[in-house]
N, C-alpha and C positions, 0 to 999 in steps of 0.2 A: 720281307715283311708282307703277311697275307692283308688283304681286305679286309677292314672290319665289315661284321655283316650286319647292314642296316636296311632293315628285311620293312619297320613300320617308322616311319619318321613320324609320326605324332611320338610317338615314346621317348625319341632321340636329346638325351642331352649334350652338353657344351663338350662333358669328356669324350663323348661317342663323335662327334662331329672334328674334334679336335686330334681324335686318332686319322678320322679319315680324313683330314685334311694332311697331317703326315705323311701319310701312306701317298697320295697325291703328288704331294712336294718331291718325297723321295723319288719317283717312280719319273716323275719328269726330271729331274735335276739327272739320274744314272742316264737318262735318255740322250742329257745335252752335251754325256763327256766325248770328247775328240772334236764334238761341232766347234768350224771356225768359221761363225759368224760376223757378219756387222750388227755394230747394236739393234739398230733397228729391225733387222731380220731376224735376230735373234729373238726380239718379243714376241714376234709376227708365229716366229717357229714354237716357242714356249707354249701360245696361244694355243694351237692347234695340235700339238702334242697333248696338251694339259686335258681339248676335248676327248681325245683319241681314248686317254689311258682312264679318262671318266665313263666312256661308254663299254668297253671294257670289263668294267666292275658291276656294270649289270645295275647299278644301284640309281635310283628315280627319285631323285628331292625331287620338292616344291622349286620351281623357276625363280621365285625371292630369293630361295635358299643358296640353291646352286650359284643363283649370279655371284651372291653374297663371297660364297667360297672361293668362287674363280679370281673375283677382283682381289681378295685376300693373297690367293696364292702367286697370284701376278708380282701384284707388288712386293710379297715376300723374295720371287726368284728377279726380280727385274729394278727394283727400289729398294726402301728402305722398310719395306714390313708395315704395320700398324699406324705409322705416323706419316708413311708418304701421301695419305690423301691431304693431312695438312700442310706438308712441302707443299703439295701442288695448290692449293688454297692461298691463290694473292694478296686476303685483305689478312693474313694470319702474319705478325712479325715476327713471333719469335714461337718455339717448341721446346716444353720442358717435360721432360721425362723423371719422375721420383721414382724411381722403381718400376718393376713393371704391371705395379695398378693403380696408378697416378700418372698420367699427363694433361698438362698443362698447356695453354696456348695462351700468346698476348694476340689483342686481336681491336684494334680502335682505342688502344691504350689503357685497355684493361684486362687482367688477368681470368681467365676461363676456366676451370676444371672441366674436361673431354668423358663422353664415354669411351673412349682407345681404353684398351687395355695391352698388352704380352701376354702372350702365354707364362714366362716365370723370367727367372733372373736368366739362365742359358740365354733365352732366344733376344735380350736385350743386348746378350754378348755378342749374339751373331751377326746383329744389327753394328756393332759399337766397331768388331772386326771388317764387315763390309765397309765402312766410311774409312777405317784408318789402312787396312793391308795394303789399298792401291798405292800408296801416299808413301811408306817404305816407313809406317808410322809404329808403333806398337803399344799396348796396353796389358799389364799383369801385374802380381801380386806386389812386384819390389818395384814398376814403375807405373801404381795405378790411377795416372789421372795425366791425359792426353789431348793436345791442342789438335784441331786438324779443319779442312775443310771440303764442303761437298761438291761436285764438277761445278756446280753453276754459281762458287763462290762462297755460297753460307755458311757464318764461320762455326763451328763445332765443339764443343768441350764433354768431355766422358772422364768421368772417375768412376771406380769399382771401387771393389772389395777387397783389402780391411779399410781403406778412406773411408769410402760411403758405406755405412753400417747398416742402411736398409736396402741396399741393394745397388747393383750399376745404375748410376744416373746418366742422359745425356740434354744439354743444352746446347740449343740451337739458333744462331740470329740469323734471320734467313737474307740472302741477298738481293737486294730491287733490281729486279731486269731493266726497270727505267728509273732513268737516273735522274734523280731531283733535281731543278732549276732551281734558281734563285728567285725568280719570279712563284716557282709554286710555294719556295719558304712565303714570300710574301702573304700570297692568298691564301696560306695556313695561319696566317696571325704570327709565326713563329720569330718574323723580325719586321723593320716597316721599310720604306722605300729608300727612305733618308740613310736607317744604315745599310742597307744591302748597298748604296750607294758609295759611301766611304769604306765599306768594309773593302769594297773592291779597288778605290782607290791605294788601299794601305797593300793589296795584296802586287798589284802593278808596281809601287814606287819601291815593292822590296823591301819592307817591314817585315821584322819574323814577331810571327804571331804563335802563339800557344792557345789552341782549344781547351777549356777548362768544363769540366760535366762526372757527374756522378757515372753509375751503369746503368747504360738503355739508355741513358736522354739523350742520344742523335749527334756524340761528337763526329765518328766515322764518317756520317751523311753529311755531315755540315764541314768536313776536311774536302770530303768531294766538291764541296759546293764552290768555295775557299779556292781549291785545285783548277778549276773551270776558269778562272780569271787569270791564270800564268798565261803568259805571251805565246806564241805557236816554235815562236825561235830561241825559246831555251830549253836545256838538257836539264831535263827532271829525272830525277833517283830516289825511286821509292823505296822504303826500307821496313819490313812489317813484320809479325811475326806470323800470323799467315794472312798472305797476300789477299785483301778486301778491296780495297781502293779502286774507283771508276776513272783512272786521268784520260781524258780524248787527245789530250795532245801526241804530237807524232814523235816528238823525239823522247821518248819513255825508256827508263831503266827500270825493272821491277825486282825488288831481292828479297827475299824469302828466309828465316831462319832457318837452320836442319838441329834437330834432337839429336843426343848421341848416341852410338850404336850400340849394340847388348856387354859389350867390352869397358863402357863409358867414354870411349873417344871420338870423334870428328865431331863434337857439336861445336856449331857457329851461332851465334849468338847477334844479338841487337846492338850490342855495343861493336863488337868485330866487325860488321855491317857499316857502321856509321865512321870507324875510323876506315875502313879501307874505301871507303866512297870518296873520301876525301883526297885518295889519289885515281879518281875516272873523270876528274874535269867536270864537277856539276856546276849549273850556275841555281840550280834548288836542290836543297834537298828535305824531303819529306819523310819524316820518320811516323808510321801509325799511330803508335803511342810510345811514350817514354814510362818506364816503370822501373826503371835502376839505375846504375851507374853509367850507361848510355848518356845521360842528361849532362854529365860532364862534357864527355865530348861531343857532345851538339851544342850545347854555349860554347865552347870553345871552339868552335866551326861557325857559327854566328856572331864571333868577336874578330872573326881572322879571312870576315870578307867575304864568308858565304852568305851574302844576305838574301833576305827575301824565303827562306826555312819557313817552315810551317810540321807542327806538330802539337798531339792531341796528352793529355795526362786525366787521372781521375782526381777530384776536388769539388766541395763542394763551393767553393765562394774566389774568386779572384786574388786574397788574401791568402785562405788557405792553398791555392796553388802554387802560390811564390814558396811556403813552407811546404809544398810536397816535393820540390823543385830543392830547397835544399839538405831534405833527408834522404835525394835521389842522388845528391851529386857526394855525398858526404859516406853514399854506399859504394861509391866508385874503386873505395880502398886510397885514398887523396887525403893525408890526413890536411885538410889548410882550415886557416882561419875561419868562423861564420862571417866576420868582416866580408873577406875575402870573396864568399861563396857568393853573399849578396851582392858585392860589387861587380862580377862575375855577373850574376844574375840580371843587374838593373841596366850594365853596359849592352847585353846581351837582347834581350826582350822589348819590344817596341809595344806589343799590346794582348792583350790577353781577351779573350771571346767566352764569356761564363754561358754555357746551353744547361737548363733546366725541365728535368721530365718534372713537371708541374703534378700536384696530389690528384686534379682529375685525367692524369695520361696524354692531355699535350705538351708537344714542346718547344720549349723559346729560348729565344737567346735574350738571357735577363739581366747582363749586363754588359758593354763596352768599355773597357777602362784601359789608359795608358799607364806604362810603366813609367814614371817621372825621370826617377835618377834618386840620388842616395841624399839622404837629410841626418848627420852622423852616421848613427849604424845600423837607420830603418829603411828601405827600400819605401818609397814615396810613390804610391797609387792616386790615379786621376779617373773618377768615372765619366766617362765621355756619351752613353747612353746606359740608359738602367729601365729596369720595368719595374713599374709602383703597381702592386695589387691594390682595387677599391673593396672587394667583399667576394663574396661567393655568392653563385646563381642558381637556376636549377639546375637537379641533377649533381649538384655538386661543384659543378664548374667555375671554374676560375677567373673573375672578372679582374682586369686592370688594363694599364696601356703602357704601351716601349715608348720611354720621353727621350730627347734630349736633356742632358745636365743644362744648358749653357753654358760650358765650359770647353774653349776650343783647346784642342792638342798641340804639344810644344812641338812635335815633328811637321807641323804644320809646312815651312817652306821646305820639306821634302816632298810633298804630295806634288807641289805645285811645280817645284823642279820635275818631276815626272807628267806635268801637264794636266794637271786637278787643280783649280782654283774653285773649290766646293763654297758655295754661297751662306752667308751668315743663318739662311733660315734651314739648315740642315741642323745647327748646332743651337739653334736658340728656343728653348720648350715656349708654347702660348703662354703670351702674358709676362711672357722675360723670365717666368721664376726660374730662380736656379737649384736646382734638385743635388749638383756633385758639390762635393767636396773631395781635397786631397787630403789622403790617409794613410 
């Protein structure tokens, strides 16, 4: 591929500057084949190649311009192209990609339209291949829409074309190198002292708890948070479908699903996962999220003495979770009873944690509620904290406060069998009102 010849840059448009940036790319990328670098020399070496074959071309941008192109071409041969400046951007949480002239970023809990562009659908491809090839992943016409994740964790999702009809999309939730405390939930409003308190107590005395949250409102972080309170001397076994989770503790299992191969076979799955953990000696285990008939066998691994489980589903309300819980277990291929499924359910579930990405982009844990136990054929809920909104402020935002119901929980002498004897003024809101009711 010769040089384009860009003799007067005042003239120079996007397509002129976009061949020779080509021509660049190519010219270093033939340069790098047989180099067996370490990453990091390998940029070092790109860097100075990329000078080399610039000067070379005889060709004199403006120093705006050039930088412009270099950092371009960097990240194209060394990242992720167009979008890795907002990888690298820490207040950015999440990267949406519509095509390749729409991206998107969440960024303080509100959505952004970016000036990024792609060059066209291709280079979104090439992008969509770099994140999945390493991974043994793949993406095309007959399997076009792919889970995966990037080195530093963040989880990944790409569909093409014929799914996405304007073009390859990719979404992006990016991974926090630092890992939320429960004290910064606090000083974010997102729960108050009192439950981060008890929440911790239920997770010590071995209560299996269910995260409950729409998408994006902070179940993941809030599993991590959750995770932070397991003891240092039990065998935890995580089970994900790609591995996100922060656990510190030292005795860690991590497992991982696999996709099936271009034949359709060896895929392992979330369920396969969750019954074969049951023969590695867990005393937790921790499934990311349940989305199918997995949910089966995890109630029935939370009924048979695995206690103290912890896992996340999608739902909007505490109520609706018990019902996504058993259109999940009813997909198991199990044909039993709804009696059953709920009995199953209420024996099983100790408390459920509703987190809410709130309309102005914060988020909180807006309700605490015990699972009771069965009342005929209805699974019997007890809200044990809840957040009452008062109005809305400036800007949009969201005024209320996280109460106590005064309504203490019937597992209560398990807490204290594990050495919490938590004080009446955790559970008792100002002024005695009582806010729960069981439902």
């Amino acid at each position: 591929m010769a040089a384009p010849i860009l003799s007067d840059f005042t003239r120079l448009t996007s397509a002129d500057l976009l061949k020779f940036k080509r021509y660049l790319i190519e010219n270093v990328g033939r340069s790098m084949e047989g180099e067996e670098l370490q990453i990091g020399d390998r940029a070092e070496f790109m860097k100075q190649r990329l000078g080399e074959v610039y000067i070379q071309t005889k060709v004199n941008l403006p120093e705006d311009i050039r930088k412009q192109i270099f950092d371009d071409i960097l990240d194209e041969l060394t990242g992720f192209g167009p979008i890795q400046p907002l990888l690298d951007d820490p207040d950015v949480s999440e990267v949406m990609v519509n095509g390749p002239k729409k991206v998107y970023i969440e960024k303080g809990g509100q959505l952004t339209k970016t000036p990024i562009t792609f060059d066209d659908d291709d280079h979104v491809l090439r992008i969509i291949d770099r994140i999945i090839l390493p991974l043994g992943r793949r993406v095309d016409a007959d399997s076009p829409t792919v889970d995966a994740r990037l080195p530093d964790g963040s989880r990944v999702n790409a569909v093409i074309r014929p799914v996405s009809i304007d073009g390859p999309c990719i979404t992006i939730r990016k991974f926090r190198k630092d890992k939320l405390s429960v004290q910064q939930l606090v000083d974010y409003g997102s729960l108050t002292n009192h439950m981060a308190e008890f929440i911790r107590a239920c997770v010590i005395a071995r209560l299996n708890i269910v995260i409950s949250g729409g998408t994006g409102s902070g179940k993941t972080t809030l599993l991590n948070v959750l995770s932070s309170f397991i003891p240092e001397n039990e065998r935890v076994i995580t089970i994900e479908d790609a591995a996100e989770l922060q656990l510190q503790q030292d005795h860690i299992l991590r497992m991982e699903t696999k996709v099936a191969s271009v034949d359709g076979t060896g895929a392992v799955t979330i369920r396969d996962l969750v019954r074969n953990s049951l023969r590695m000696r867990p005393d937790r285990i921790v499934v990311g999220e349940c989305r199918g008939g997995e949910a089966l066998d995890m109630l029935q691994a939370m009924n048979t003495g695995h206690d103290g489980s912890l896992t996340t589903l999608h739902a909007n309300t505490p109520r609706d979770a018990l019902s996504r819980l058993e259109t999940m277990v009813l997909m198991s291929g199990m044909e039993l009873p709804l009696k059953v499924v709920r009995q199953q359910i209420s024996s099983a579930v100790d408390l459920i944690i509703q987190q809410t990405r709130l309309k102005d982009g914060s988020r909180k844990v807006t309700a605490i509620t015990e699972v009771v136990g069965m009342e005929g054929e209805i699974v019997v809920l007890t809200d044990i904290f809840k957040f009452e909104q008062t109005g809305i402020g400036e800007n949009g935002k969201i005024l209320g406060e996280l109460k106590p119901t005064g309504i203490r929980p019937i597992f209560g002498p398990r807490l204290e069998a594990a050495g919490f004897k938590l004080g009446a003024e955790i559970f008792m809101p100002a002024g005695g009102l009582n806010l729960g009711q069981r439902r």
